[in-house]
N, C-alpha and C positions, 0 to 999 in steps of 0.2 A: 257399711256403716253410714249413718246419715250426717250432715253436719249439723252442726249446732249454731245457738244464734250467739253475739255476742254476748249476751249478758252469763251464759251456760260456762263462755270461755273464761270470762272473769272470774268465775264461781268456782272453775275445775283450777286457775291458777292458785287460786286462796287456799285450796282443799292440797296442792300438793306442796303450799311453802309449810304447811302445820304439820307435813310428812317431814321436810328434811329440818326440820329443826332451826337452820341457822338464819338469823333473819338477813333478808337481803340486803345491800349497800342501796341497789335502785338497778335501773338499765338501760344500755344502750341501744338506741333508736338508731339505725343505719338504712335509707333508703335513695333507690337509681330512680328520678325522674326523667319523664322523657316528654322533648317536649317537638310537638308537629304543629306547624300551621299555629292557629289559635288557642290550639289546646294542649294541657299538660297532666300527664298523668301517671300515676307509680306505676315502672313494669318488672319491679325486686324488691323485696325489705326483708329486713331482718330485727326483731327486738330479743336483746339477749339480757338475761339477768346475770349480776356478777354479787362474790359476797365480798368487794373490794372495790372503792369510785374508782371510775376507768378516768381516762385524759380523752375527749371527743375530738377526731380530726377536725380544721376549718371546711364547714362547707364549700363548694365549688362547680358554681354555672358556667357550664361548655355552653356551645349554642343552638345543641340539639339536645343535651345531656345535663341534666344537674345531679350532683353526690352529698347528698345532706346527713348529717350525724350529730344527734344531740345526746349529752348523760342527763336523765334524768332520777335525781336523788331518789332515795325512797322506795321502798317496794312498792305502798299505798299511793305515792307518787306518777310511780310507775304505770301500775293497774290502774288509775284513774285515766290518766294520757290513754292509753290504751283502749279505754272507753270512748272517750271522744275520737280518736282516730276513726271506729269503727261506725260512730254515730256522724262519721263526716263534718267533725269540725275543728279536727285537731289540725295540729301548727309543730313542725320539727325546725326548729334552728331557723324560725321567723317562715317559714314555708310551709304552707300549707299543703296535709298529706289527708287524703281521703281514703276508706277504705270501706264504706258504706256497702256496698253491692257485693265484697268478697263474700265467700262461703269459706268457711272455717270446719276443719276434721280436729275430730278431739284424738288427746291422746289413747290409742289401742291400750285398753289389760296386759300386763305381762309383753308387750311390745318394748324388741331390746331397739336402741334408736343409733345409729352412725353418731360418736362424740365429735362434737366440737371444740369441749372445752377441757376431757380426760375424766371428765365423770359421766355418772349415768346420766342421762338429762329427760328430761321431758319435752316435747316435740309438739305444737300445735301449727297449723299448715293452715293456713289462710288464702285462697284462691282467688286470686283479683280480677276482675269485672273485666273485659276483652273491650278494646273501641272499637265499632266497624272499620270496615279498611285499613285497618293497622297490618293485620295476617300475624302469622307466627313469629315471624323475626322484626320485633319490635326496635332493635338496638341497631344504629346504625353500621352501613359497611365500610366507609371512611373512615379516615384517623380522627382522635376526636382531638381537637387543635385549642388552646386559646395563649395567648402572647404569657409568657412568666407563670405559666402553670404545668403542670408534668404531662406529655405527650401520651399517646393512644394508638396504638395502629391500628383499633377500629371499635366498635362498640361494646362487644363481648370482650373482648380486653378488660377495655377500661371496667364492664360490671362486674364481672371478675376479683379484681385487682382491688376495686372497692369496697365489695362488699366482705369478703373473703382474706383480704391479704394477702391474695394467694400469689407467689413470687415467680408462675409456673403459669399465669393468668395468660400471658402474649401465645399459649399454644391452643388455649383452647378454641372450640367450634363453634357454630350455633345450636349445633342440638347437644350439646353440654351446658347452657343454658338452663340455670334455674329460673326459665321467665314467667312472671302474670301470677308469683305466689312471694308469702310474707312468712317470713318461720320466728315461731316466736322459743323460745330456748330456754328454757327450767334448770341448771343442774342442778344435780339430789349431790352437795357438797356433804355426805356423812362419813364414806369411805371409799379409798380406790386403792386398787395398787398400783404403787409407785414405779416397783422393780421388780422383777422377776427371772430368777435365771435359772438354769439346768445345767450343773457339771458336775462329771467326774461323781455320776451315782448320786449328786444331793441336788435339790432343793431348793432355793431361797428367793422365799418371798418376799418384801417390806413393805409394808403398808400406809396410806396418811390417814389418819385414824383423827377424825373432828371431834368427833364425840365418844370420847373412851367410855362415858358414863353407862354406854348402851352396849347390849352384846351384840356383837356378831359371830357370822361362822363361815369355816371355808372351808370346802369342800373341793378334794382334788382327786380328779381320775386318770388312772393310768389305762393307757388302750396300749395292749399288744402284751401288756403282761400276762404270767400264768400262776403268778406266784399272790401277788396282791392288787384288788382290782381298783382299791380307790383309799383316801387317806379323810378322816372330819376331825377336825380340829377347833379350838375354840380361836377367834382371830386375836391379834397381837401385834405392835409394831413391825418386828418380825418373824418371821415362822421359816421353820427348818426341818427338813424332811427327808428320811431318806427313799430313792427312788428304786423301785423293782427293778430288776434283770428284765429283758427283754421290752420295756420302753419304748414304743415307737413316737408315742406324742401325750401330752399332759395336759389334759386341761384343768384352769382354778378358777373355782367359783365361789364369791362371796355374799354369804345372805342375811338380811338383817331378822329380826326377833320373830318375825311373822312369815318368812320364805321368801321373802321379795327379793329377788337379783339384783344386785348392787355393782358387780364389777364382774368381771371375768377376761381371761386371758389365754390364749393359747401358745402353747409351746410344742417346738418340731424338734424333732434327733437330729444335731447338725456335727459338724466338724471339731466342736467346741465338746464335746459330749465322751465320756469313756468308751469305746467301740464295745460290744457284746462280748468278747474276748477278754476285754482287761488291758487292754493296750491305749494308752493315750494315741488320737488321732495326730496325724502329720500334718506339718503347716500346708504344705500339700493338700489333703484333705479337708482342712479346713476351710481354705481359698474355692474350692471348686464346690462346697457346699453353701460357703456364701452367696458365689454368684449365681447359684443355683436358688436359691431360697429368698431372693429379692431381698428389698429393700425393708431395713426397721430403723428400732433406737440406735442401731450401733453399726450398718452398714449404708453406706451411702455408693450410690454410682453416678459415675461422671465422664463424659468424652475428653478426649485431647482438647486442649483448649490452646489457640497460637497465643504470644505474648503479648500482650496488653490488647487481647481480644477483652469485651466488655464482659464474659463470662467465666472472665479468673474472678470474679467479684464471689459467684456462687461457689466456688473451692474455697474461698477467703471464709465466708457465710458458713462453711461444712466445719472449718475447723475450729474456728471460734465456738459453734455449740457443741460441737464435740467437748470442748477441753472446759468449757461451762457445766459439764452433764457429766456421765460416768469413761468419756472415752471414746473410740469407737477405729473402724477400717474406713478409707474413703482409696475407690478404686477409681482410678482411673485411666480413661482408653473403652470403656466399656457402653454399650446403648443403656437406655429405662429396662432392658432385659434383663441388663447382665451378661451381654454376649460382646466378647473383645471386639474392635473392633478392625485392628490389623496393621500393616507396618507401613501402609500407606496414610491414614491419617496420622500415626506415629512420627513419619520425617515429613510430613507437612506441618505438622503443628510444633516442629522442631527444627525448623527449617535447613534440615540437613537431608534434601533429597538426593545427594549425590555422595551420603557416607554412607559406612555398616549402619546394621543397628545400635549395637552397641554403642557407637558416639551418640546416637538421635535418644537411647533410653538415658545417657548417661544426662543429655540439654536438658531434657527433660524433667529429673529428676531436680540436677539442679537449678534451674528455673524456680521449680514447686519450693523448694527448702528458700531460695531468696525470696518469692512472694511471702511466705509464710511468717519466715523471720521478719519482714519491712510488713506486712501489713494485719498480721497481727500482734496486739498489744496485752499482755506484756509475751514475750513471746512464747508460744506453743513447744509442747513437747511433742515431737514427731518424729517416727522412724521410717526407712524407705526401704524396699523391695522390689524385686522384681518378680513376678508370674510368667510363665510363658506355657500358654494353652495354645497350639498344636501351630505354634510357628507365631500367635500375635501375642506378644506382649502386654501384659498391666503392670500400671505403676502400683502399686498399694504402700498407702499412708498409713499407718498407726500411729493415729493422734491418741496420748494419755491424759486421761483427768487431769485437770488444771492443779496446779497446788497453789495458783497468784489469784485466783478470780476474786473480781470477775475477767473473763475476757471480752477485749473488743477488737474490730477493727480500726481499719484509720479513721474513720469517719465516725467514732466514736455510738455504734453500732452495737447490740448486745444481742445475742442469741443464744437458745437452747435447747435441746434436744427432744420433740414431743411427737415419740412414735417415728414416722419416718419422713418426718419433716424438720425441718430448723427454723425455730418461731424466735417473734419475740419475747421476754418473759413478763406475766402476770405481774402485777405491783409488787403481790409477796416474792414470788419466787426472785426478783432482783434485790427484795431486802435481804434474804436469805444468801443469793452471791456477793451481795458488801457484807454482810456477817462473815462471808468465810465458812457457812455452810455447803454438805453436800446439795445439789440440788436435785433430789427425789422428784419434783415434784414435778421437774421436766424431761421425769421416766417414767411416764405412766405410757400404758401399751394395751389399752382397751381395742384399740383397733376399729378404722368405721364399720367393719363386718361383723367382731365376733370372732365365737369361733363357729365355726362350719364344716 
């Protein structure tokens, strides 16, 4: 596919805000300057449209590195900026940002796109102009340092962390490195789903539905049954269904008036599910298909962590969106696999290298229940367990739905549950946790894949 010029981009953004109907608040401009010698020049950007004004972080010049973010009102607002940016004369947050020489891919047909923001979204990819002698790793290898501003342990870090939010930024490499492109972010805010679960032979799906005015439809297939092979329904806030015998996996699909895919979400037979027999699974079974089944909305894994190591912060982080969201398991003892990790980081991170286990699960635990209770506010509902896979131990947390929210940490910190990460929450969805509502809307589980 060839790319397009700017004015093609502007054209195709206009043509897809008359698609979703809701007009946009405006959008944020996020970009990593870098700067060498005499010269400075974008090697990231991001322009995302929101249908709620965001708060734009304070820009921040490191001294190889600048992080600039500005909200700009207005969709027409917006698309104008955008213009100039491309015509090389636009200005983010008093900086001047060029993008004159990028090459710009339009959005593919029917191309499902990785969410950012739990809707469908539209995707246009902007490829930035290369300096000579820069090479591929544009971003420095040092820490990026400056006096009363937040530290870096190196370039990719800090792009990361900026551009992204991402709280997982300090692991990445350089060839994870989205470098030398600009994404610009559409969502189609008409419908998503929110939730979605499978037990016990049903169903239940709930949807956020912007525009009731307009129909939709969902469409749900069952693979491995024999009895019935798929379910079409008209959509609804929620929808209830019940599930064939023989089940191995579910996918829902939702489409608006014309065919056009709007959401979808896949679902696995897990431990949580009626077994083929008729038998409820065992907590047993349900634990070893967790850790088997990675990480989503409702399971999270975590290592031993020593006491007032700097990464009780992220258990702190797990259980506040949890009790923000619908709930959920936080294990921990376990790798990014899932796989225990054993009784030696056990009575090291419980500094009882010279007892049984049993004392080291017992610190342990209680350790978690005092963090939990001191540094969540108001305090979480949590239950504790123990696992024990072939000699190592997990602790497993059953954090329940808040009934006080919102929750926070000490630090007066808010998070919620989006997919298999713990964000912060959207302007609505924090109006929605001081209401006292459920927060649906930080259980949507499009997944960046799909299903596949």
């Amino acid at each position: 596919m060839e790319h397009i010029v700017p004015e093609k981009l502007v054209e195709q953004l206009r043509a897809a805000m008359e698609i979703r109907i809701s007009p946009s608040a405006g959008a944020m401009f996020t970009f990593v300057v870098r700067h060498s010698g005499q010269r400075s020049f974008v090697v990231a950007g991001k322009i995302q449209f929101w249908d709620e004004v965001q708060a734009a972080r304070s820009s921040i010049q490191y001294p190889k590195l600048s992080f600039v973010e500005e909200w700009v009102d207005g969709a027409s607002a917006s698309i104008a900026r955008i213009s100039e940016l491309f015509a090389g004369v636009g200005v983010v947050d008093g900086v001047s940002i060029s993008l004159e020489k990028s090459s710009t891919w339009p959005q593919e047909p029917h191309r499902w796109n990785p969410s950012y923001t739990g809707w469908k979204e539209w995707h246009f990819r902007s490829d930035l102009h290369r300096f000579e002698g820069i090479g591929e790793s544009a971003l420095p290898g040092d820490p990026v340092l400056l006096k009363g501003e937040p530290p870096f342990l190196n370039g990719v870090h800090a792009m990361h962390e900026w551009m992204w939010k991402d709280g997982s930024a300090w692991k990445r490499r350089d060839d994870e490195s989205p470098l030398w492109a600009v994404l610009t972010i559409l969502p189609d805010t008409r419908i998503r789903i929110a939730r979605a679960e499978w037990s016990k032979g049903r169903l239940l799906i709930e949807m956020e539905i912007r525009h009731p005015e307009r129909r939709y439809e969902v469409q749900v297939f069952y693979a491995g049954s024999q009895s019935k092979r798929h379910d079409i329904v008209e959509a609804s806030s929620v929808v209830e269904l019940d599930v064939p015998g023989g089940s191995e996996l579910i996918g829902i699909f939702v489409l608006d008036e014309e065919g056009g895919l709007l959401a979808r979400k896949r679902l696995e037979r897990s431990g949580e599910l009626l077994s083929d027999v008729g038998g409820v699974a065992t907590d047993e079974q349900k634990v070893l298909s967790e850790l088997a089944g990675g990480e989503n909305e409702y399971v999270e894994f975590k290592p031993f962590v020593e006491q007032k190591d700097g990464k009780e912060a992220e258990l702190v982080k797990t259980v506040v969106a949890f009790s923000n969201s619908k709930g959920g398991r936080l294990y921990v003892g376990v790798d990014d696999n899932g796989t225990p990790q054993g009784v030696s980081d056990l009575k090291k991170a419980a500094k009882r290298q010279d007892d049984n286990v049993e004392i080291a699960i017992k610190a342990i635990r209680d350790r978690l229940d005092q963090l939990f209770q001191r540094e969540v506010k108001p305090a979480p509902r949590c239950g504790f367990r123990v696992h024990d896979k072939e000699g190592r131990p997990v602790v497993v947390v059953d954090v329940k739905e808040g009934d006080q929210k919102p929750y926070a940490n000490a630090q007066n910190e808010y998070f919620v549950r989006r997919g298999a990460s713990s964000m912060r929450p959207e302007p609505g969805e924090m109006r929605r946790l001081i209401q006292g509502e459920s927060n649906h809307s930080a259980l949507w589980a499009l997944g960046r894949g799909g299903i596949v």
